[in-house]
C-alpha positions, 0 to 999 in steps of 0.5 A, a space after each residue: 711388304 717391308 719387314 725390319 728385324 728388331 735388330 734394327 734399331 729405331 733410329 734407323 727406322 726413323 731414317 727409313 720412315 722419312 724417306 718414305 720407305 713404307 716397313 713393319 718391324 719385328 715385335 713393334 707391328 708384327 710378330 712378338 718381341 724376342 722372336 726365335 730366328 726358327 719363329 721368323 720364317 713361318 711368320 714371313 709365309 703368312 705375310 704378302 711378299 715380303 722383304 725381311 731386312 735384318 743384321 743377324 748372319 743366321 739368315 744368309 743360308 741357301 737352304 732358306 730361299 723361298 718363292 714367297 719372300 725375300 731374307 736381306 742380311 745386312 753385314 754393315 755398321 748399324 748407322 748404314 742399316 737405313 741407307 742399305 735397304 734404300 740401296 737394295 730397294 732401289 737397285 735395278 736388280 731389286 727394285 720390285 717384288 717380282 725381283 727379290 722373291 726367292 733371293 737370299 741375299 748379302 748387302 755389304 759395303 762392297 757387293 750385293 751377293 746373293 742365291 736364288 730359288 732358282 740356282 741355289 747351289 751357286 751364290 750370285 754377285 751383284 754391283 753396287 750403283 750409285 744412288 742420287 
C-alpha cells in the first residue's frame, strides 16, 4: 500500500490517480488531518506494508528503519512530487514490496540515497534510470 503525506498536495495526487498508481493519504483515507510525525509511525505498523511518501525531511533518519514499511523522503520541487514516486516505484531496485521494506530512503534530483534494516549504519546510493 501507498501512503502519501498531506504534505503532497491534491494536484499531485490527481497526477498519481491518473497514472493509475493506487495510494491512500494522510487525513483524507487514512489517519486524521494534522498528524504528528511521532503519530505517523504507529499508523504505518498497522497498516499492510506500506510505502509512505512524503516532503518532510524528519523522516530521513536510520534509526526509523523498519521491516514492516518503507519511509520515502522526497527532497524535490512540489511539481516533481507525482513523478518522483512513479520513479521509485518503478526503479529495479524498488519495484516491489519485497524490495523497499526496511529501506528509508532520499529520492532527490540526482540520486536514490538510502539505508536499510540490514546496514543501517551506512547510507547506500542508487542511480536514477530512465523511464519511457
Amino acid at each position: 500500500m501507498n501512503i502519501l503525506d498531506e504534505n503532497i498536495s491534491e494536484n499531485q495526487a490527481a497526477l498519481l490517480a491518473s497514472w493509475h498508481i493506487r495510494f491512500k493519504q494522510i487525513g483524507e483515507d487514512v489517519g486524521r488531518s494534522g498528524m504528528t510525525d511521532e503519530a505517523i509511525i504507529p499508523l504505518l505498523l498497522r497498516q499492510p506494508l506500506p510505502t509512505f511518501f512524503t516532503r518532510d525531511k524528519g523522516f530521513y533518519d536510520f534509526r526509523l528503519c523498519h521491516v514492516r514499511y518503507c519511509l520515502v523522503f522526497l527532497d524535490v520541487r512540489r511539481n516533481e512530487t507525482a513523478s518522483f514516486i512513479r520513479r521509485i516505484l518503478r526503479h529495479p531496485a524498488l519495484n516491489s514490496k519485497r524490495k523497499r521494506m526496511g529501506k528509508v530512503v532520499r529520492a532527490s534530483r540526482g540520486k536514490i540515497a538510502f539505508w536499510d534494516i540490514v546496514e543501517r549504519r551506512s547510507e547506500r546510493e542508487l542511480r536514477w534510470f530512465a523511464i519511457a
